[in-house]
C-alpha positions as CSV (number, residue, x, y, z in Angstrom):
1,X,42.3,31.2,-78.4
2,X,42.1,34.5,-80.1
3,X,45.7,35.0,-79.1
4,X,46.9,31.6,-80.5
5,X,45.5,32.5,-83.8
6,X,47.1,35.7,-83.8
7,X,50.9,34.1,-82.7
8,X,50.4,31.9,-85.7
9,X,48.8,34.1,-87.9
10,X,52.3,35.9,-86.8
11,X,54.5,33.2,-87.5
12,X,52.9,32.6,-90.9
13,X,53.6,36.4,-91.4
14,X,57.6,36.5,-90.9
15,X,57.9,33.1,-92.4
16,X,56.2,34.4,-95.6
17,X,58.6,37.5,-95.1
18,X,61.7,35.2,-94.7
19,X,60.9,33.1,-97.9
20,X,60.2,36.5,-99.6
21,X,63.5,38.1,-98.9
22,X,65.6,34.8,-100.1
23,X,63.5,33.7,-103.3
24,X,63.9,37.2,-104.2
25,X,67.6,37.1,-104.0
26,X,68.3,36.3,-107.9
27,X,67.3,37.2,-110.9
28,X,68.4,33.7,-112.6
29,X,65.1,31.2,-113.3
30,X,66.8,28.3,-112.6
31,X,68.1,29.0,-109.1
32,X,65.1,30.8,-108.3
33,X,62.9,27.9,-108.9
34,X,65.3,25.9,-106.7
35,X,65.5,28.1,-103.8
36,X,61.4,28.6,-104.0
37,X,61.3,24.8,-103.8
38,X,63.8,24.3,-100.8
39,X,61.9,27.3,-98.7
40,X,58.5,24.9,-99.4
41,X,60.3,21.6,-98.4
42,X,61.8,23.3,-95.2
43,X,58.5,25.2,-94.2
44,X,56.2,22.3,-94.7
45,X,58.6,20.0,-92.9
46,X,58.8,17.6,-95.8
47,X,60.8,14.8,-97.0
48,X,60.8,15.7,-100.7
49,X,59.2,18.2,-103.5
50,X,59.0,19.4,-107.0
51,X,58.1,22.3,-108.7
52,X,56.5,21.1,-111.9
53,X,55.8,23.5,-115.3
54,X,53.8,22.8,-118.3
55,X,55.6,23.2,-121.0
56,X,54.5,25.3,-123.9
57,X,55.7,23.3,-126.6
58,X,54.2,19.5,-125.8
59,X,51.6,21.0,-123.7
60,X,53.0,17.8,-120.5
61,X,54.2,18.3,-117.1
62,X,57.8,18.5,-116.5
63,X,60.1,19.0,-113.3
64,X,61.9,22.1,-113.6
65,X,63.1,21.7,-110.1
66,X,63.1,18.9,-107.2
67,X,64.4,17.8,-104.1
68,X,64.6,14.3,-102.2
69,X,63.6,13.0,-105.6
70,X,65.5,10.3,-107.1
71,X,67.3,11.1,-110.5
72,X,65.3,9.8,-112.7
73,X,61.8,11.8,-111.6
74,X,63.5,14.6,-113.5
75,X,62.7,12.9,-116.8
76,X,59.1,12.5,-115.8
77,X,56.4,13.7,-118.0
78,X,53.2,14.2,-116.8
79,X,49.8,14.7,-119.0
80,X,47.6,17.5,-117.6
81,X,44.8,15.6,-115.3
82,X,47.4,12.9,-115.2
83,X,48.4,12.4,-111.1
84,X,47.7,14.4,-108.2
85,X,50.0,16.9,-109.3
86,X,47.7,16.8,-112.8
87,X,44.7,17.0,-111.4
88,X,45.6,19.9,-109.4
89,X,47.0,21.4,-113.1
90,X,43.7,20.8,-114.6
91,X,41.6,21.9,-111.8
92,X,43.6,24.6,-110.8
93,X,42.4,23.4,-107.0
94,X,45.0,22.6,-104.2
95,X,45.0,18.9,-103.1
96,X,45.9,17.7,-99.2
97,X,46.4,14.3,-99.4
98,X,46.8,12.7,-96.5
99,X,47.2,8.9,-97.1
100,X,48.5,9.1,-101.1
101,X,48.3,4.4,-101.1
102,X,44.5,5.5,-101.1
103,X,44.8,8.2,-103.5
104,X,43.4,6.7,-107.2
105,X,45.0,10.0,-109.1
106,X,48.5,9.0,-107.4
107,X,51.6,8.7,-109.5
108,X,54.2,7.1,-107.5
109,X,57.4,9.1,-107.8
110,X,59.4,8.1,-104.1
111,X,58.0,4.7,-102.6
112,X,58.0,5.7,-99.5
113,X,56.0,9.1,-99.9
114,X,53.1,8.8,-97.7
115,X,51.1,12.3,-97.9
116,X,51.5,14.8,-100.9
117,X,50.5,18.7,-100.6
118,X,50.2,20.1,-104.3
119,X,49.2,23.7,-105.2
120,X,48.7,25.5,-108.5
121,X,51.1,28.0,-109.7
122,X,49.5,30.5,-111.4
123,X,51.7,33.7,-113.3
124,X,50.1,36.3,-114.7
125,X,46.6,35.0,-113.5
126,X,47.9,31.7,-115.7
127,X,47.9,28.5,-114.7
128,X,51.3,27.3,-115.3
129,X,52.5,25.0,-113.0
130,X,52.1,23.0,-109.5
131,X,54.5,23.1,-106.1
132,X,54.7,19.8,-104.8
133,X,55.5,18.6,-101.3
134,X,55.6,14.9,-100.0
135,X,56.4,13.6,-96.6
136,X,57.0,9.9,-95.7
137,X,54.6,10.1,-93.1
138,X,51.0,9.6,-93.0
139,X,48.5,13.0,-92.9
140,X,51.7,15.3,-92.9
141,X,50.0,18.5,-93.6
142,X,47.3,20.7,-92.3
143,X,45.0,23.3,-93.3
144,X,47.5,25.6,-92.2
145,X,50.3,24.5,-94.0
146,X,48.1,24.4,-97.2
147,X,47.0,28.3,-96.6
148,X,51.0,29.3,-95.9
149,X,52.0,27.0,-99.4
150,X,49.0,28.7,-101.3
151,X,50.7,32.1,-100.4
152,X,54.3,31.0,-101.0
153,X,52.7,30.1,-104.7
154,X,51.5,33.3,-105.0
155,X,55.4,35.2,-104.3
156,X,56.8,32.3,-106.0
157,X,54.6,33.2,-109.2
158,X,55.9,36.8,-109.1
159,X,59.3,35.7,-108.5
160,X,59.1,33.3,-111.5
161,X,57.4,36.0,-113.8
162,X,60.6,38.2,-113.1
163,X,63.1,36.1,-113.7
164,X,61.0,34.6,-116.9
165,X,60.9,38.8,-118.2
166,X,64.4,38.7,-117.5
167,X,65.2,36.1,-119.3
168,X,63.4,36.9,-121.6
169,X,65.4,40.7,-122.0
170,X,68.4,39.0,-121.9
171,X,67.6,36.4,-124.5
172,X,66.6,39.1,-126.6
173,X,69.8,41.0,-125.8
174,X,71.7,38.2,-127.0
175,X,69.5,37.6,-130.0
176,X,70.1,41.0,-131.6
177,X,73.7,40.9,-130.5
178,X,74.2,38.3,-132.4
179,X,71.8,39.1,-135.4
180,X,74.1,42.6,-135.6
181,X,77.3,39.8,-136.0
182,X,75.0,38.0,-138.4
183,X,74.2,41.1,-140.7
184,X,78.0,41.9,-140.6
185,X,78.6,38.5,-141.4
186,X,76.5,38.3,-144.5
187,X,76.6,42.3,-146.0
188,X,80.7,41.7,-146.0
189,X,80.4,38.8,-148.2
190,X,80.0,39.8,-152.2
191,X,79.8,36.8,-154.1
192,X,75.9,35.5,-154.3
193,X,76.7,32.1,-153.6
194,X,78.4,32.8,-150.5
195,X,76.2,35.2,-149.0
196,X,73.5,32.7,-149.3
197,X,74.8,29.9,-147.9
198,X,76.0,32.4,-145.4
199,X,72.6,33.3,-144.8
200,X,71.0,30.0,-144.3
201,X,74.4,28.9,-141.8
202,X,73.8,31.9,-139.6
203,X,70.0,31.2,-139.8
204,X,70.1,27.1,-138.4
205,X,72.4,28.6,-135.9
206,X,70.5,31.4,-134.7
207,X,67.3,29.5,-134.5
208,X,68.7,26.7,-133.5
209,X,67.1,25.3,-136.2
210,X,68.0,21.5,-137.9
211,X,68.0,22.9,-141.3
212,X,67.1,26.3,-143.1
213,X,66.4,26.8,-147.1
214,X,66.6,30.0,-148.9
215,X,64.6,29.9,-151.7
216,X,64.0,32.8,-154.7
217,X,61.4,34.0,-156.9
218,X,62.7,33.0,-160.5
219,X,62.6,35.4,-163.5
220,X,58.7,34.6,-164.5
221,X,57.7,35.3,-160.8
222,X,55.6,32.0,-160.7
223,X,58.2,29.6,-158.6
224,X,60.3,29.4,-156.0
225,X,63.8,28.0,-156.6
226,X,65.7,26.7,-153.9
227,X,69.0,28.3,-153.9
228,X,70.8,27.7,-150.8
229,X,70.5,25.2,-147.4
230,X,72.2,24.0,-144.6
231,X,72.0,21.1,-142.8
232,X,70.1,19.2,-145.6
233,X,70.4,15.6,-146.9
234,X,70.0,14.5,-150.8
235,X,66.1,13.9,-150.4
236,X,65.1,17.7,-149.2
237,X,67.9,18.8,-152.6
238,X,66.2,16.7,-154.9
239,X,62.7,18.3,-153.9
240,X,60.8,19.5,-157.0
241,X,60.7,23.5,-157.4
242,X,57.5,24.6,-155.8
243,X,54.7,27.0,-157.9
244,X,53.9,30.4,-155.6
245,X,50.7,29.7,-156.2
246,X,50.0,26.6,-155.1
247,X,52.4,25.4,-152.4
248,X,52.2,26.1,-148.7
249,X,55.5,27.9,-148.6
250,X,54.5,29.8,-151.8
251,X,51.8,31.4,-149.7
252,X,54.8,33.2,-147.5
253,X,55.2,35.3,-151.1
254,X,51.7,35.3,-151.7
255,X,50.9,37.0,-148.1
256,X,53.8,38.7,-147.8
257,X,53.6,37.7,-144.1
258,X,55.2,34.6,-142.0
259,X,54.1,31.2,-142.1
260,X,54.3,28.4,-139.3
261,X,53.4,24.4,-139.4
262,X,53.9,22.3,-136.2
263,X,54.4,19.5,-137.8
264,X,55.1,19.1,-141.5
265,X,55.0,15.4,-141.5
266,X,51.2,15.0,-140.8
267,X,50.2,18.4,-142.4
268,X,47.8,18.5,-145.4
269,X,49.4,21.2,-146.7
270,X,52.4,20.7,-146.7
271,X,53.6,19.2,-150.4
272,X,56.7,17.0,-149.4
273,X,55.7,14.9,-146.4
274,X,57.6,12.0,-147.7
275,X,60.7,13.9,-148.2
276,X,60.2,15.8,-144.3
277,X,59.8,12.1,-143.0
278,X,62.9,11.1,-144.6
279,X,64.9,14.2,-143.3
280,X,63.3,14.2,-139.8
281,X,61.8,18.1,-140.0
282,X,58.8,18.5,-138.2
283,X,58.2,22.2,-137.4
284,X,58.2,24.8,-139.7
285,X,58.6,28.8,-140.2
286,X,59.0,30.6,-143.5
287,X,59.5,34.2,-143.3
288,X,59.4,36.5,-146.5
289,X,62.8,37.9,-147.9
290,X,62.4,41.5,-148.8
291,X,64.2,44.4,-150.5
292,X,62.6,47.9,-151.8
293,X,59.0,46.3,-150.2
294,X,59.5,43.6,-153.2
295,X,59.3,39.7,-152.0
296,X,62.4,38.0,-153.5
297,X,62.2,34.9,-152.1
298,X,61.6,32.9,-148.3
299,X,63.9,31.6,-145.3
300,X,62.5,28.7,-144.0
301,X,64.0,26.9,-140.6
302,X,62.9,23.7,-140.1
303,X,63.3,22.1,-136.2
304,X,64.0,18.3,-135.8
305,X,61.6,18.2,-132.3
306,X,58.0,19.5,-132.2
307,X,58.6,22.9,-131.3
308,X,55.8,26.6,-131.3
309,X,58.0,29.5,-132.2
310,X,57.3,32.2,-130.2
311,X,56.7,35.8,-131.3
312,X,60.2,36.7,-130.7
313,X,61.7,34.0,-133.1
314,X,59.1,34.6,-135.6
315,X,60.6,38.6,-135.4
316,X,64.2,37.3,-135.1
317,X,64.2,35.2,-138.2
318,X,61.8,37.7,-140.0
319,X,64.8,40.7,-138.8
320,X,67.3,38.2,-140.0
321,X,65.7,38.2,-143.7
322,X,65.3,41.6,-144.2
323,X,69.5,41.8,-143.6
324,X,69.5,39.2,-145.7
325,X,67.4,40.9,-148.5
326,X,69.7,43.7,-148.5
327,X,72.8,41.4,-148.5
328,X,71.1,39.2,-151.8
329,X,70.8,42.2,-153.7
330,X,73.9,44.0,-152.7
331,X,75.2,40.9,-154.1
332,X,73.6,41.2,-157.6
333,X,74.3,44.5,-157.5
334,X,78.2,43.9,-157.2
335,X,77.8,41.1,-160.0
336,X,76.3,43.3,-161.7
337,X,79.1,45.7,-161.3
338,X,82.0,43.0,-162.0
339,X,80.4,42.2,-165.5
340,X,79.9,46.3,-166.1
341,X,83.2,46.8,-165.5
342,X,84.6,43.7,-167.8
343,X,82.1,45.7,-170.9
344,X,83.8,48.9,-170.2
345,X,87.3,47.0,-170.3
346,X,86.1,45.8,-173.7
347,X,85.0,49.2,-174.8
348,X,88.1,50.5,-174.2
349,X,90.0,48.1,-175.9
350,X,87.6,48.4,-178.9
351,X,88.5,52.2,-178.6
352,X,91.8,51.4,-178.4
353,X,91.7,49.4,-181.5
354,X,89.5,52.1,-183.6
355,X,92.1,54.9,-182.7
356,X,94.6,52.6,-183.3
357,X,93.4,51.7,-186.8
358,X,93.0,55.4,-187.3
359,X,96.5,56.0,-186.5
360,X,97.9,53.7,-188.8
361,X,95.6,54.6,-191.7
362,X,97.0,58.8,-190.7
363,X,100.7,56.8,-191.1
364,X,100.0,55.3,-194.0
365,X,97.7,57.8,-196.4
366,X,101.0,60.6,-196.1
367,X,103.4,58.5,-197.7
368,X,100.4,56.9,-200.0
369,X,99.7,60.6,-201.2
370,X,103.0,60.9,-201.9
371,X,103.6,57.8,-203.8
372,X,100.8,58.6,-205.8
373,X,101.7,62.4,-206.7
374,X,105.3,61.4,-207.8
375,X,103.5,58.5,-210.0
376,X,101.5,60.8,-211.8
377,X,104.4,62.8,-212.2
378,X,106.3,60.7,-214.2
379,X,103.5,60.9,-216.9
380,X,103.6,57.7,-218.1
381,X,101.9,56.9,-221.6
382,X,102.4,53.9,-223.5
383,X,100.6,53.5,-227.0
384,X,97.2,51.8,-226.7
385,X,98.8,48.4,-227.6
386,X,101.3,48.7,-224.9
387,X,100.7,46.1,-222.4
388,X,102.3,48.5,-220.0
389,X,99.6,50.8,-220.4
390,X,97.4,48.4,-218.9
391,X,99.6,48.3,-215.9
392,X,99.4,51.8,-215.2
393,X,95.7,52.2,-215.4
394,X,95.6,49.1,-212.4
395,X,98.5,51.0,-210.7
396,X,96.4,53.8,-210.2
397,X,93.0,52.3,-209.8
398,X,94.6,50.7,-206.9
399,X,96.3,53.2,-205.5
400,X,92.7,55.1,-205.3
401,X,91.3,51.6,-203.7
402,X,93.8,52.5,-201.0
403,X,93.2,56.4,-200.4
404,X,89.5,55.3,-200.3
405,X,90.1,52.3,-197.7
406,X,92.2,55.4,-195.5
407,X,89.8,57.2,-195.4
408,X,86.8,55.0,-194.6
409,X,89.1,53.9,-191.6
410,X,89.4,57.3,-191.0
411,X,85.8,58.3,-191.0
412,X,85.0,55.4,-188.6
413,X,87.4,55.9,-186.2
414,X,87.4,59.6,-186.2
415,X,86.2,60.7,-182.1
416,X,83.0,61.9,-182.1
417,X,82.3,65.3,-180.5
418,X,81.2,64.9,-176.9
419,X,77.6,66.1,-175.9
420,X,78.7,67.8,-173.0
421,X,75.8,68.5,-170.2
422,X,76.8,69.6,-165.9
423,X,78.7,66.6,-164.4
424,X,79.4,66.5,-161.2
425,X,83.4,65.0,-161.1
426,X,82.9,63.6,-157.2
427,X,80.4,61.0,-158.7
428,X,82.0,60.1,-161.6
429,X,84.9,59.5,-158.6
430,X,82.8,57.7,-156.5
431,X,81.1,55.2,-159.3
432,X,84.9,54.8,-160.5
433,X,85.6,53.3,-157.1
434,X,82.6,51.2,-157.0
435,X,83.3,50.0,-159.9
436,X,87.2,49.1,-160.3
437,X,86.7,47.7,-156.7
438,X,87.5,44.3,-157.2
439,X,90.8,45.2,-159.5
440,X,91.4,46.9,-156.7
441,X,91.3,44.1,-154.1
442,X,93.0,41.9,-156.5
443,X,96.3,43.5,-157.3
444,X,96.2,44.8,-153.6
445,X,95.9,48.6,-154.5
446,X,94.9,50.7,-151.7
447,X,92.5,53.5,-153.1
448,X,92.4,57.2,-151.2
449,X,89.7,59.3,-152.7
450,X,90.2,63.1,-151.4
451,X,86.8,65.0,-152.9
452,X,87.1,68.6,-152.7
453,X,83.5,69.7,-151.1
454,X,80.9,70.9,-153.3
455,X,83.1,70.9,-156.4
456,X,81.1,73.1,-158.6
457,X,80.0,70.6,-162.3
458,X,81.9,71.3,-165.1
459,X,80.5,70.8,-168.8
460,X,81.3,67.6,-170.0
461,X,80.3,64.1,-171.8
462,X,80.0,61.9,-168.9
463,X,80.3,58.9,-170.5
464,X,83.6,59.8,-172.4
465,X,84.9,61.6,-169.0
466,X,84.1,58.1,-167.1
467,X,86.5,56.4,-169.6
468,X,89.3,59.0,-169.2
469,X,88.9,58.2,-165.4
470,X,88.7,54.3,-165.9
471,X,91.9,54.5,-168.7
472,X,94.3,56.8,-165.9
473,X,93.2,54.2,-163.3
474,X,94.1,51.2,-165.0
475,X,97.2,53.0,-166.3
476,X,97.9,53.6,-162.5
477,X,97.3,49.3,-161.5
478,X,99.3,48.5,-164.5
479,X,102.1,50.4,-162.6
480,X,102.0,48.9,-159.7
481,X,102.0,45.0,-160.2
482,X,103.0,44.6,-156.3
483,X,100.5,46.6,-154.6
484,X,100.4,50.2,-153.6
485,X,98.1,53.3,-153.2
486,X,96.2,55.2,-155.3
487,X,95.3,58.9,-154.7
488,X,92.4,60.4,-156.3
489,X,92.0,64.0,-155.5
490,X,89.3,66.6,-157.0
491,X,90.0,70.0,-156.6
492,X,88.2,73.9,-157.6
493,X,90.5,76.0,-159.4
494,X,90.4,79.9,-159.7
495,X,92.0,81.1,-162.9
496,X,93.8,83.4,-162.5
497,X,93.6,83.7,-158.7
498,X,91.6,87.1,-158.2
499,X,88.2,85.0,-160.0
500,X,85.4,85.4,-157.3
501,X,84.2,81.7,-158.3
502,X,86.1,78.7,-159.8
503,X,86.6,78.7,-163.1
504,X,88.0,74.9,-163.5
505,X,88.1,71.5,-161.4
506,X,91.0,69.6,-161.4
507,X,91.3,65.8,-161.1
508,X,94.0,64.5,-159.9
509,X,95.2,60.5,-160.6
510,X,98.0,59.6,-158.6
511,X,100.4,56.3,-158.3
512,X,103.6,54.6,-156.0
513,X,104.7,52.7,-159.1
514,X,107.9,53.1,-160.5
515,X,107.8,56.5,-162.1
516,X,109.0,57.6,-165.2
517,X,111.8,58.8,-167.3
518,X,111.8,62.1,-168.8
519,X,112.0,60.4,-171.8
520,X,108.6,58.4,-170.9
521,X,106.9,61.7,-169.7
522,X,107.7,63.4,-172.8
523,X,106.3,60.3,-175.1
524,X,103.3,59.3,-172.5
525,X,100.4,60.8,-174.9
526,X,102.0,59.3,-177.9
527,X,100.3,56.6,-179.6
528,X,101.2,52.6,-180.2
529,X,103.1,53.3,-183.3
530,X,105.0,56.1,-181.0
531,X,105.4,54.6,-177.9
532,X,107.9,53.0,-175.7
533,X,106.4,50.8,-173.4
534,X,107.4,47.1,-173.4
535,X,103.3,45.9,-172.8
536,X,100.2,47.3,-173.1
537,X,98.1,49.0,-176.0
538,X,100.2,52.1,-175.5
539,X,96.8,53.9,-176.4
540,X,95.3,54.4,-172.6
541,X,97.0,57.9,-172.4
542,X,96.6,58.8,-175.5
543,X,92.6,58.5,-175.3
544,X,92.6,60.3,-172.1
545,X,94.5,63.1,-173.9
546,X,92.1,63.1,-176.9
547,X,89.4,63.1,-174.4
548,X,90.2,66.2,-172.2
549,X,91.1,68.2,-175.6
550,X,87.7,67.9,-176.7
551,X,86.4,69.0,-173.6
552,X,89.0,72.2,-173.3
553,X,90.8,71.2,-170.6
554,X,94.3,69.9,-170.6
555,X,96.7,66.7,-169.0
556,X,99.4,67.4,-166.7
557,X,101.7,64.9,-165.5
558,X,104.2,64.9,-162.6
559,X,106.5,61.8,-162.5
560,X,110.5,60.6,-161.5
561,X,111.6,57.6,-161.3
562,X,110.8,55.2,-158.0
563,X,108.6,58.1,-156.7
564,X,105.1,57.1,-158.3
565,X,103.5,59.4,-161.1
566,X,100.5,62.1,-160.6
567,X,98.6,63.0,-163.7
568,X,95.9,65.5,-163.0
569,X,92.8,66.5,-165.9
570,X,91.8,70.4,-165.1
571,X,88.2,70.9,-167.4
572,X,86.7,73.9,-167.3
573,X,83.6,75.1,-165.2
């Protein structure tokens, strides 16, 4: 007898081993919960079986896996306590049943299953599912077979719990892969509008979400506006803005921390349960958007199915906003930078105009002084009856009008003297290229900056130096209507040679325009009244020139026809 038990006890041993050495075989859930199920049907000699999970989610009973069943089990659900195989989920007991028409907790499944053999599945010391066997004949399975399924649950558990982690890794793996394409995706966009609607596109399809708001704290701080959505109908747009204070969602800025509903539709909370009806959203999470440890606003994702999210989503869409944070202010920031840039272009034009007024009033006060010395010259005096007297005295008076008019313009539009303090010419450079970026982009002008290392600062107005930068690189665009490249290169001088330090920096601006003439080289600095060129102020150059003479440096230009022109600023150090 002893003997017996030990040849089976044997048997049990190696089949155990057998079923081991297969079911570990891959790490895949899916086919490991099928080849854990076909090991139980062919060592309990059945005619059909399941292996049944609760699901998470809804919290029912649901076939992962089956065999011998007809099609249509698969879309079973199951309450816990619900069945044999519920029962066995609520109790976390095995059941032998050997004669299931007799069975009150049976669920038919097969018509012709006789005898069911159920175990709990238990991963992680969790109960988490039941192993199902049937057999079409009566009192099918023994005390025996019961022990060996018990311990095929327990290596099917472990086996399950390391393909779930490894599903798991490589979910995760994925996620981030594709929340890396996602942050590319969104940082490379610069308009506003399109990086939030970017945003909230990526978001639905990342979470695989039904639809996903982006909503920003206004101006006052007290609401949230919605700004961008996707996949929303004309019931969630038409929603009323909601006050931080007192709506649900305004808590995810309150808190500063994420926010989940299951089911916005029957929530008290929740302040548009009409309008989730309407759209068909029933679970919610609302992250915060971030920048600078600031909340700007929330990304909601709504699901169309009751659905938990899991840790792991809630740090996925949570990762996803504070991209997006970033992205919503770089944004503003390059918005910001557009309209900057369109002032500056006005200033310079106003400049333009003011030096330009200047010149004009120079041009005309030299021959008005002369016009009025050879008028007093002639000496003219009529007797006091004269009419002609008369006409003299408003000849003059006017002629004074005018010198005074001169030299108001004059006054007005004389430079003012640069308040000169250490600039460093490789940042004026680098906020120059942030700055005529979009120019850039638009006439299809490559930009090369080449900064010399550790240029040492030179004295100047940085304001007045940035405008001389801006002026040479719009002179430089305007030369190359069909694209090109533009070469900006800094540069420590040592003057003369045998100086131990650099006594200047040069700047140097060059073009692959057309070039010019030695006749347009020798008249570049000249003013409008002076100049040759066919469109244009004509005054660009000439405030750079003005500019770099106030600040003791000096202009050099380098041009011939068809090869591009290179105008470089040395200032001193």
């Amino acid at each position: 007898m002893a003997d017996d038990e030990l040849r089976r006890d044997y048997e049990r041993l190696r089949l155990l081993y057998q079923v081991s050495q297969t079911i570990h075989s891959t790490l895949e859930p899916q086919p490991a919960l099928e080849l854990i199920l076909r090991e139980a049907v062919r060592l309990m000699r059945a005619t059909s079986g399941s292996v049944v999970l609760i699901n998470p989610n809804t919290g029912f009973l649901e076939i992962q896996a089956s065999h011998g069943l007809p099609p249509t089990a698969e879309r079973l659900r199951l309450k816990v306590g619900e069945g044999i195989t519920g029962w066995v989920a609520r109790t976390g007991r095995a059941a032998c049943v050997g004669d299931v028409l007799r069975d009150r907790r049976y669920f038919m499944v097969r018509p012709n299953t006789r005898s069911e053999l159920a175990v709990p599945l238990e991963v992680q010391d969790e109960l988490r599912g039941v192993i199902n066997v049937d057999s079409d004949r009566t009192n099918a399975f023994s005390e025996a077979d019961q022990t060996l399924l018990e311990e095929l649950a327990i290596q099917a558990a472990r086996v399950i719990h390391n393909t779930w982690l490894y599903e798991q890794l490589r979910l995760q793996a994925g996620l981030f892969e594709t929340l890396l394409k996602i942050g590319q995706t969104i940082n490379s966009t610069l308009v506003l509008d399109e990086a939030l609607r970017a945003i909230t596109r990526e978001a639905c399809g990342l979470m695989e979400a039904k639809m996903c708001a982006l909503l920003l704290v206004d101006a006052t701080g007290q609401w949230l506006d919605l700004q961008a959505c996707y996949g929303a109908g004309e019931a969630y747009l038409n929603k009323p803005r909601l006050n931080i204070g007192e709506s649900l969602v305004g808590a995810v800025v309150r808190r500063r921390k994420p926010l989940q509903v299951e089911n916005v539709q029957v929530s008290s909370r929740y302040q548009s349960v009409d309008v989730a009806r309407a759209e068909g959203l029933v679970s919610l999470l609302s992250v915060p958007l971030r920048f600078a440890q600031q909340i700007i606003g929330t990304l909601s994702v709504y699901t169309g199915t009751q659905h938990n999210f899991s840790n792991e989503e809630i740090r996925i869409l949570t990762a996803l906003a504070d991209l997006s944070g970033i992205a919503i202010e770089k944004a503003r920031l390059y918005e910001r930078i557009v309209t900057l840039e369109e002032q500056l272009r006005q200033n310079e034009k106003l400049s333009a105009l003011g030096l330009l007024a200047a010149e004009v009033a120079h041009e005309i006060r030299n021959p008005l002084t002369v016009m009025k010395l050879l008028f007093q010259s002639l000496e003219l005096d009529f007797p006091g009856g004269d009419p002609r007297q008369r006409d003299v005295a408003i000849i003059t008076d006017k002629m004074d009008h005018l010198n005074r008019i001169v030299e108001q313009i004059l006054d007005f539009a004389r430079h003012s003297e640069p308040r000169l303090e250490p600039v460093g010419v490789n940042q004026l450079v680098d906020d120059l290229a942030l700055l005529i970026r979009h120019k850039l982009a638009q006439q299809n002008v490559r930009l090369d900056c080449r900064p010399a290392p550790d240029p040492p600062p030179v004295l100047a107005d940085a304001t007045q130096l940035e405008q001389a930068f801006l002026n040479l690189t719009l002179n430089a665009l305007e030369a190359m209507p069909q694209g090109g490249c533009l070469t900006i290169t800094t540069r420590a001088l040592r003057v003369p040679r045998d100086r131990p330090h650099p006594t200047h920096v040069a700047v140097s601006f060059r073009d692959t325009g057309q070039g010019l003439t030695p006749e347009q080289r020798r008249r570049v600095f000249a003013g409008l009244l002076n100049s040759s060129k066919a469109r244009g102020t004509g005054l660009g150059l000439m405030i750079v020139d003005r500019v770099v003479r106030a600040h003791g440096g000096r202009t050099r230009i380098t041009s011939k026809p068809g090869q591009g022109t290179r105008i470089t600023i040395v200032l001193p150090v």
